[in-house]
OpenMM code with the backbone's topology and positions (N, CA, C; nanometers):
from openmm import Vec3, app, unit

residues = "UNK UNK UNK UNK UNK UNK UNK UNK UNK UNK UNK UNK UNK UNK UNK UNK UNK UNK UNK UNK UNK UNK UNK UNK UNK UNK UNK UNK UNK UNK UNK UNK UNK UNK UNK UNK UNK UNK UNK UNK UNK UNK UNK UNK UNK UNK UNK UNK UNK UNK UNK UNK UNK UNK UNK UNK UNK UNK UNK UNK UNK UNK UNK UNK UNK UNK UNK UNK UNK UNK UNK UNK UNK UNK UNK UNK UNK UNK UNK UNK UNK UNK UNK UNK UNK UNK UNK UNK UNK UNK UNK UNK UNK UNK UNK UNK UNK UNK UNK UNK UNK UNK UNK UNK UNK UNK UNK UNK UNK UNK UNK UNK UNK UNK UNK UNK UNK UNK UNK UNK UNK UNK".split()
positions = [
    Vec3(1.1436, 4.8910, -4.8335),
    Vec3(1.1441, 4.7877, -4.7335),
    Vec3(1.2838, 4.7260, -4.7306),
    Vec3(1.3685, 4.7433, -4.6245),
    Vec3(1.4494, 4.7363, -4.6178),
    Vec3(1.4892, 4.5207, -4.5461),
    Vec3(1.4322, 4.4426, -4.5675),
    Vec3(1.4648, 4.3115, -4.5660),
    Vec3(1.6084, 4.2122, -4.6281),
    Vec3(1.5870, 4.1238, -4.5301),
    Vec3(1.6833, 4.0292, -4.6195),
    Vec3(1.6344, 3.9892, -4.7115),
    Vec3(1.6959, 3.9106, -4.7938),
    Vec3(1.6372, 3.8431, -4.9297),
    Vec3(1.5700, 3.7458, -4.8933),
    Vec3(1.6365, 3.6126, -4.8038),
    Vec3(1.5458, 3.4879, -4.7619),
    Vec3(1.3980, 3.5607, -4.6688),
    Vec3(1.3988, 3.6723, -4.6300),
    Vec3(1.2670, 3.7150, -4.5752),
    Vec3(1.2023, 3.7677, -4.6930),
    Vec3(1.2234, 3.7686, -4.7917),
    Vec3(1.1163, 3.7791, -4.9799),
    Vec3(1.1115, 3.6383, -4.9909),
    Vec3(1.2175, 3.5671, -5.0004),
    Vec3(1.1965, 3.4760, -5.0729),
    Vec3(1.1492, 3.3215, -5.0116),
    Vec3(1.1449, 3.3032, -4.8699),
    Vec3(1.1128, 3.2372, -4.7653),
    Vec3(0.9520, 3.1995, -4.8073),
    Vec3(0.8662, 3.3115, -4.7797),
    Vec3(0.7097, 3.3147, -4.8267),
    Vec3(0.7096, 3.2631, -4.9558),
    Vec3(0.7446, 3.3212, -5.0514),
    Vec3(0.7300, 3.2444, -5.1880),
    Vec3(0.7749, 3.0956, -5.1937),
    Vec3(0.8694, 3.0281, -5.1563),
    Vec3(0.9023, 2.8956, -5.1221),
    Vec3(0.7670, 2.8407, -5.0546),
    Vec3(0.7013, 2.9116, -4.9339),
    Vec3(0.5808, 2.8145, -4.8426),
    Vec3(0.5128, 2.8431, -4.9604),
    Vec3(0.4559, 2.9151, -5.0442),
    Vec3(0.3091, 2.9865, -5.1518),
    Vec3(0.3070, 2.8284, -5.2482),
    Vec3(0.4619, 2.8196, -5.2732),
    Vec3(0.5094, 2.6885, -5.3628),
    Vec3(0.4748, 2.5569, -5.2865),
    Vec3(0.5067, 2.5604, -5.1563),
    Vec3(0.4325, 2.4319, -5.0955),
    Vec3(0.3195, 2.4214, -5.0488),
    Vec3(0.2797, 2.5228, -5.0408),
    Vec3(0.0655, 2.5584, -5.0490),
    Vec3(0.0278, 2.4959, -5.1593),
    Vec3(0.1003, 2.5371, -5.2910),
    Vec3(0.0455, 2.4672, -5.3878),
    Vec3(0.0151, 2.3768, -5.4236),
    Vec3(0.1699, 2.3008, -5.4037),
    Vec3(0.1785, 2.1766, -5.4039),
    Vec3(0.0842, 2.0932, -5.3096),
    Vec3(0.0982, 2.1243, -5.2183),
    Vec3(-0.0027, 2.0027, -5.0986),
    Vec3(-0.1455, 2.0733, -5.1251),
    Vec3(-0.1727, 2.1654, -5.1671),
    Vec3(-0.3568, 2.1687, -5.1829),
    Vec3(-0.3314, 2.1054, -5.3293),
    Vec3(-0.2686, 2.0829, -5.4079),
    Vec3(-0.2940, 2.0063, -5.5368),
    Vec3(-0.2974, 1.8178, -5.4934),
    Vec3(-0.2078, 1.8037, -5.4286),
    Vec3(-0.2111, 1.6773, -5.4111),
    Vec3(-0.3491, 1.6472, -5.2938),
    Vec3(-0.4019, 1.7146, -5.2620),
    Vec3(-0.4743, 1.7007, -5.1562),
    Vec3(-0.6000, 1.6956, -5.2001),
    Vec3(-0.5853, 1.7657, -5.3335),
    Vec3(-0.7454, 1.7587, -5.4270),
    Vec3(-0.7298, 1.6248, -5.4831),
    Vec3(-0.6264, 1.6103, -5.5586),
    Vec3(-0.5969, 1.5012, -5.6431),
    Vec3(-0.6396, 1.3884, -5.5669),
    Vec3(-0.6237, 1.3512, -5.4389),
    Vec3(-0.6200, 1.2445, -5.3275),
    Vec3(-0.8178, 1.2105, -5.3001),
    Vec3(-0.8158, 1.3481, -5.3163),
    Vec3(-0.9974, 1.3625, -5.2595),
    Vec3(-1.0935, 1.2617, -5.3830),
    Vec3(-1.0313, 1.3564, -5.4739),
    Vec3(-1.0921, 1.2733, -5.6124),
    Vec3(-1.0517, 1.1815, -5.6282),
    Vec3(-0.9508, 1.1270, -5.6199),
    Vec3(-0.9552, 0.9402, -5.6351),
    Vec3(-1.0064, 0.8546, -5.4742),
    Vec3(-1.0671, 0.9152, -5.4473),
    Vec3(-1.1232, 0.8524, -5.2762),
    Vec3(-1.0029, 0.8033, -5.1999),
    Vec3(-0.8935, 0.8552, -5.1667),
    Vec3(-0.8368, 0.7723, -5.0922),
    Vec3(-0.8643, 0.8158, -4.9547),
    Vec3(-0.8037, 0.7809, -4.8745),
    Vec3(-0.8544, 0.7649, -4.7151),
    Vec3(-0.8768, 0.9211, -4.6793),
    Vec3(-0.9734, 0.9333, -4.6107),
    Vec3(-0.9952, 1.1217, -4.5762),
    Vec3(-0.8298, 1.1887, -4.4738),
    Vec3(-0.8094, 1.0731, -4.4114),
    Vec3(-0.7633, 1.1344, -4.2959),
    Vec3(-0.6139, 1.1751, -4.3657),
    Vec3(-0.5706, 1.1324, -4.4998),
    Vec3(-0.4801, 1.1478, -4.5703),
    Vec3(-0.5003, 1.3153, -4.6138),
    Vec3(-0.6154, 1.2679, -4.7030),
    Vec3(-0.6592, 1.3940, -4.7454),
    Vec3(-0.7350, 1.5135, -4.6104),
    Vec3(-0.6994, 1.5029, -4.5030),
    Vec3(-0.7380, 1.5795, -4.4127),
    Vec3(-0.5696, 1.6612, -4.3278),
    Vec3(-0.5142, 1.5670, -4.3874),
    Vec3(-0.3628, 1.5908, -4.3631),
    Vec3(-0.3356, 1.7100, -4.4284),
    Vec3(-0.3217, 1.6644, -4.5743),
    Vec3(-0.3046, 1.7841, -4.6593),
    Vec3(-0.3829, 1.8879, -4.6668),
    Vec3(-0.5163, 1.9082, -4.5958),
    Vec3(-0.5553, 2.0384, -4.5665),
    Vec3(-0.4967, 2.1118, -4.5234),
    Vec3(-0.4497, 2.0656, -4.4015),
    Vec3(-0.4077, 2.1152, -4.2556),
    Vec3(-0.2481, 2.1664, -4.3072),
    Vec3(-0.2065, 2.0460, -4.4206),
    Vec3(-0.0779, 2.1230, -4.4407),
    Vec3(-0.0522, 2.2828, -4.5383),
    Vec3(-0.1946, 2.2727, -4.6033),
    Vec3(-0.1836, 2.3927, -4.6932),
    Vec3(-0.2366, 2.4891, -4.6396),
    Vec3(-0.3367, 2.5248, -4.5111),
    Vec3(-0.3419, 2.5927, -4.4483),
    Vec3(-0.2261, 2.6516, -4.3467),
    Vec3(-0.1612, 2.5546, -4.2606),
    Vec3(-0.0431, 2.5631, -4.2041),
    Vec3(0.0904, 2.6396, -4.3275),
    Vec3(0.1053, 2.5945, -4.4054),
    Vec3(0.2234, 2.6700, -4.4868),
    Vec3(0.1813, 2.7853, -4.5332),
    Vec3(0.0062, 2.8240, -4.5894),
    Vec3(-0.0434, 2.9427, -4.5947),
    Vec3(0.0164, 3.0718, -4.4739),
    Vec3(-0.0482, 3.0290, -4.3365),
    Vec3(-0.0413, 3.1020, -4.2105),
    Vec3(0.1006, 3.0699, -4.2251),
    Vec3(0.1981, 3.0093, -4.2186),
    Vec3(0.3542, 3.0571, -4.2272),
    Vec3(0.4246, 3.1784, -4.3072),
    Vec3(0.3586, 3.1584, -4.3879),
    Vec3(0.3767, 3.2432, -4.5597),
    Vec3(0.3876, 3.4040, -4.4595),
    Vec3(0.2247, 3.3720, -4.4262),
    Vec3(0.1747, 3.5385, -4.4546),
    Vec3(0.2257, 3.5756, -4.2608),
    Vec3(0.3010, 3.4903, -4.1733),
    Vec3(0.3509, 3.5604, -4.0504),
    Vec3(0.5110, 3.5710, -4.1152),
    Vec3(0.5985, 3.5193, -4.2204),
    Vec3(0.7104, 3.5627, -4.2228),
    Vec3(0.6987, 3.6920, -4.2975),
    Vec3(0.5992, 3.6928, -4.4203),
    Vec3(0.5616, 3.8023, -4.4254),
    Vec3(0.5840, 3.9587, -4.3589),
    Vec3(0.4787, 3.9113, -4.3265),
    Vec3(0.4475, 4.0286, -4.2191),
    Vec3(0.5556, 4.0229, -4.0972),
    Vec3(0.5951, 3.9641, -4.0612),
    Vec3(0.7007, 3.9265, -3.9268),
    Vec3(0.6379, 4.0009, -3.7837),
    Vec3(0.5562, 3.8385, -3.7831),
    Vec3(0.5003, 3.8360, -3.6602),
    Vec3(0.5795, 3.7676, -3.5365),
    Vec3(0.5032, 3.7567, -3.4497),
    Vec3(0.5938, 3.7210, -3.3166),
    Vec3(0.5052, 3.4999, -3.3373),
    Vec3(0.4611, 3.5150, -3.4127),
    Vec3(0.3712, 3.3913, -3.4140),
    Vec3(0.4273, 3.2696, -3.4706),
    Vec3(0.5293, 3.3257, -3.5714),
    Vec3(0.5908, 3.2516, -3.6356),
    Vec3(0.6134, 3.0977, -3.6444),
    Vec3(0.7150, 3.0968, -3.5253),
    Vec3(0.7622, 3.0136, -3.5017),
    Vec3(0.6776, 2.8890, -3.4276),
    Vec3(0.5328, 2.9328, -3.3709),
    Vec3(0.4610, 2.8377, -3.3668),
    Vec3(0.3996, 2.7521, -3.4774),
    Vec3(0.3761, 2.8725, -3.5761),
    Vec3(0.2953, 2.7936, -3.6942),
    Vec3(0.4338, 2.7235, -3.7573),
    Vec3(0.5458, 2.7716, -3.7882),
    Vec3(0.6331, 2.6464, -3.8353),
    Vec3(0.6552, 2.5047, -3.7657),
    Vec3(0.6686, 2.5541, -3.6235),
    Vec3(0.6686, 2.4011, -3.6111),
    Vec3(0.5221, 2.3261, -3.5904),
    Vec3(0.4607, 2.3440, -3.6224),
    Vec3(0.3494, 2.3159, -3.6359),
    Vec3(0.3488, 2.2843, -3.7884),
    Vec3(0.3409, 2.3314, -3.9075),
    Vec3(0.3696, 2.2786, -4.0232),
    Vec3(0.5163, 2.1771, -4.0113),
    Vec3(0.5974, 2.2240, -3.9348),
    Vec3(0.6790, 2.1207, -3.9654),
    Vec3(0.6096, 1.9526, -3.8856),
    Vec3(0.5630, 1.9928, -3.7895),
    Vec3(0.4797, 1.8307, -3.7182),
    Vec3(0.3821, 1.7488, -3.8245),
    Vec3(0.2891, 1.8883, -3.8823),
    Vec3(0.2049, 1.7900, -3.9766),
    Vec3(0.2881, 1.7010, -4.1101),
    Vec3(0.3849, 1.8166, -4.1406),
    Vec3(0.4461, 1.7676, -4.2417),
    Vec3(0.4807, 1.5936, -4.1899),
    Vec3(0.5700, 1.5704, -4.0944),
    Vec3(0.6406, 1.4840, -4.0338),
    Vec3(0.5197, 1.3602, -4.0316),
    Vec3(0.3871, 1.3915, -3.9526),
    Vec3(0.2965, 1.2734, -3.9692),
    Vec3(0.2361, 1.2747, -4.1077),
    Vec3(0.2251, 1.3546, -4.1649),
    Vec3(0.1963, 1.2803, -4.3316),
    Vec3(0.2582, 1.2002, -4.3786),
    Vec3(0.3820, 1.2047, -4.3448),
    Vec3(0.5107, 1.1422, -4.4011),
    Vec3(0.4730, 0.9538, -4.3483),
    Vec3(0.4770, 0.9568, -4.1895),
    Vec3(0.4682, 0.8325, -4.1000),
    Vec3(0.3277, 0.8404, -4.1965),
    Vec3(0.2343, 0.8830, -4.1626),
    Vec3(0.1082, 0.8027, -4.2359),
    Vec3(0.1205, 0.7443, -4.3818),
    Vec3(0.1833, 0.7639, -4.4446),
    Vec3(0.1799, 0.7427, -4.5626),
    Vec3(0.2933, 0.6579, -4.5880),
    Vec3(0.3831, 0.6360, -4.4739),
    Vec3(0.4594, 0.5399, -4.5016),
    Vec3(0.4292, 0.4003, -4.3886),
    Vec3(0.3578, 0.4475, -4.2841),
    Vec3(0.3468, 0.3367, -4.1904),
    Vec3(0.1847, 0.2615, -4.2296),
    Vec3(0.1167, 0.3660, -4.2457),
    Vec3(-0.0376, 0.3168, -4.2583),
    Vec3(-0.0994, 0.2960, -4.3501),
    Vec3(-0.0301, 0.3529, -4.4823),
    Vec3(-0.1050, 0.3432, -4.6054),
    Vec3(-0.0113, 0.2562, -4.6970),
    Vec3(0.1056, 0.2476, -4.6700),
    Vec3(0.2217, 0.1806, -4.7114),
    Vec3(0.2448, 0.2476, -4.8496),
    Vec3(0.2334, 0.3792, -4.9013),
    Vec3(0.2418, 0.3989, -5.0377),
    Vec3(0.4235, 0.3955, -5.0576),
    Vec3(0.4866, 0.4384, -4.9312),
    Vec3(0.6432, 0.4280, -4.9613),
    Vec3(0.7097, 0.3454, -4.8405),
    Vec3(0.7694, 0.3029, -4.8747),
    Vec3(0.8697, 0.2274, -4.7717),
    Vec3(0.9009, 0.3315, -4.6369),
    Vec3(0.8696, 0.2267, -4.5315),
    Vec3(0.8996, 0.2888, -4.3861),
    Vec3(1.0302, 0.3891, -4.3552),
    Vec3(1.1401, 0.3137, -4.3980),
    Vec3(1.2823, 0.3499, -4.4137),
    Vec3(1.2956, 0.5160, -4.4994),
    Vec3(1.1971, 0.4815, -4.5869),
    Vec3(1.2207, 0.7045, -4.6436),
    Vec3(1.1235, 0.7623, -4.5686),
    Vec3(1.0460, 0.7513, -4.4909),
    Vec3(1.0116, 0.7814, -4.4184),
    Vec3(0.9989, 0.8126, -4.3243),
    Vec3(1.0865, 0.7312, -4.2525),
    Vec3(1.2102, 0.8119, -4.1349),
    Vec3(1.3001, 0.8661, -4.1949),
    Vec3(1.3536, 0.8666, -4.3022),
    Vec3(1.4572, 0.9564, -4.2774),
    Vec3(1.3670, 1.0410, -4.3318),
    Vec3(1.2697, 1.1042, -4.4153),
    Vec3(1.1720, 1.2235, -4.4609),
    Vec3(1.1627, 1.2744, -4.3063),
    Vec3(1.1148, 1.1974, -4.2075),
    Vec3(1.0732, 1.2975, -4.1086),
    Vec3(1.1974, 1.3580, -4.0132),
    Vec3(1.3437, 1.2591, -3.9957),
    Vec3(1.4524, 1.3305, -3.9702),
    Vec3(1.4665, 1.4468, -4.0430),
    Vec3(1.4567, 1.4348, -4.1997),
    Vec3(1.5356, 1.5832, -4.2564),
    Vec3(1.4205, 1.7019, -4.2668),
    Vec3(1.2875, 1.6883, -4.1776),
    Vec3(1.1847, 1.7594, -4.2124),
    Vec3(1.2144, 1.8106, -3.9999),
    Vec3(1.2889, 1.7295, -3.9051),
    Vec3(1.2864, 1.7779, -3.8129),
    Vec3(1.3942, 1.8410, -3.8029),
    Vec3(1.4804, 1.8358, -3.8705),
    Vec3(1.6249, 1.8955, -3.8432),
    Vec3(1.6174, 2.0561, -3.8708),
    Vec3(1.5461, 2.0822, -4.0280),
    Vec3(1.5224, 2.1656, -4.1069),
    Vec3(1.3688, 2.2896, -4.0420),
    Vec3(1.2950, 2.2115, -4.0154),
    Vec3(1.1783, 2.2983, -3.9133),
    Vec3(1.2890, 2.3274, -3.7917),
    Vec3(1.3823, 2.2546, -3.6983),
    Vec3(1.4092, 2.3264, -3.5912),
    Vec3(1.5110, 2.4043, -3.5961),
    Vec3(1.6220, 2.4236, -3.7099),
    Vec3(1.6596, 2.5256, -3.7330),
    Vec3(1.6413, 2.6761, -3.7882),
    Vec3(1.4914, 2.6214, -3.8888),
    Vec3(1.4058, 2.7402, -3.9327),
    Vec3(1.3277, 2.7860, -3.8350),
    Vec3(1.2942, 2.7482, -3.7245),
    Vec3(1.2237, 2.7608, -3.6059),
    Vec3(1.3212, 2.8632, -3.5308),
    Vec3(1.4816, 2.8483, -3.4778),
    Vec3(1.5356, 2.9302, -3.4094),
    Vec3(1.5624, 3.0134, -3.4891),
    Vec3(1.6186, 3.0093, -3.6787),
    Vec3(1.6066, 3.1468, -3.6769),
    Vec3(1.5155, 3.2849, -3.6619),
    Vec3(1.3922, 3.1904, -3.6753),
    Vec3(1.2882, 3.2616, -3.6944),
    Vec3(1.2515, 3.3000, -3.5399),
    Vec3(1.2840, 3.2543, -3.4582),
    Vec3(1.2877, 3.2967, -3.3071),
    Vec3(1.3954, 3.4383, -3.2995),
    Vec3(1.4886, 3.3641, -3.3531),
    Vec3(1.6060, 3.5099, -3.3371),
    Vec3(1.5522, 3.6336, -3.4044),
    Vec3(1.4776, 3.6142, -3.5296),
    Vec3(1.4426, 3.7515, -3.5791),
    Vec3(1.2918, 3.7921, -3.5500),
    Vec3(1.1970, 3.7167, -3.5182),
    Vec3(1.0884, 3.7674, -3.5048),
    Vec3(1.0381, 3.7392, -3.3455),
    Vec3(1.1661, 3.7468, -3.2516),
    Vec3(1.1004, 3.6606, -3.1110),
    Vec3(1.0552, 3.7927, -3.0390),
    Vec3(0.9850, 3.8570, -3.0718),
    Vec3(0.8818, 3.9403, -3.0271),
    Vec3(1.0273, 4.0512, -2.9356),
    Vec3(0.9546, 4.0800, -2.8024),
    Vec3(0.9680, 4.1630, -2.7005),
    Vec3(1.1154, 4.1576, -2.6539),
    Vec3(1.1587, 3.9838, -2.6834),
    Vec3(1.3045, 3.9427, -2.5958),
    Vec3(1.4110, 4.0138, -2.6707),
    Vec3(1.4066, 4.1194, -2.7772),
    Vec3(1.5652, 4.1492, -2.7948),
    Vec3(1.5986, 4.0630, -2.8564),
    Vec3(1.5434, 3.9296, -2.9140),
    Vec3(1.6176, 3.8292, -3.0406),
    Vec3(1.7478, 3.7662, -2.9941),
    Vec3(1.7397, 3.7220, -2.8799),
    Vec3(1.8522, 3.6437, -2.8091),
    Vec3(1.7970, 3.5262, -2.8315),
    Vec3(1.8946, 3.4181, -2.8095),
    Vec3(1.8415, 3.2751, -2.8220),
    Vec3(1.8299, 3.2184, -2.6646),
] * unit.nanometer
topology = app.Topology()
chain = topology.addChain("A")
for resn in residues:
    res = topology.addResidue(resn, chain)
    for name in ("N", "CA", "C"):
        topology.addAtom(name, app.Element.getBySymbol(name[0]), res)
């Protein structure tokens, strides 16, 4: 299999943040805190799952499910800093600046290499 390296090592990075957010997402369940918190982090370990396994495979799908993990990521962030107050508002915008900057550049590359039919033009 003739790949780049960040296309091995890309998936293993999301497998690492699957982990992480279905661990914190159990952890959250069992101390009762608010569902919709813990309904967040479902959605995020499913979402980084389905990222994993389309860079994987290098589907044409990609780039929906990232920015799509990158959105949930972004409102976990505001929820947990606007509604639940566990961190100050202020890292929290900037968490969701460096979580939009970073999804929309991983978004076009991932357009350039997996954008299906178009020849991988931007």
């Amino acid at each position: 299999m003739d790949r780049p390296l960040w296309q091995m090592l890309l998936p293993l990075f999301l497998i690492g943040l699957t982990i992480h957010r279905a661990t914190i997402g159990f952890v959250l369940y069992e101390t009762e805190m608010s569902p919709a918190l813990v309904a967040a982090y479902v959605l995020q370990t499913a979402s980084a799952l389905a990222a994993a396994v389309a860079i994987w495979l290098g589907r044409p799908w990609t780039v929906g499910i990232l920015l799509a993990l990158g959105a949930l990521l972004a409102a976990a962030s505001l929820l947990e800093g606007f509604w639940l107050g566990l961190r100050p508002p202020v890292v929290s915008v900037s968490e969701v600046l460096v979580i939009a900057l970073s999804t929309g550049a991983l978004a076009l590359v991932m357009r350039r290499e997996f954008g299906g039919e178009g020849g991988g033009t931007l």
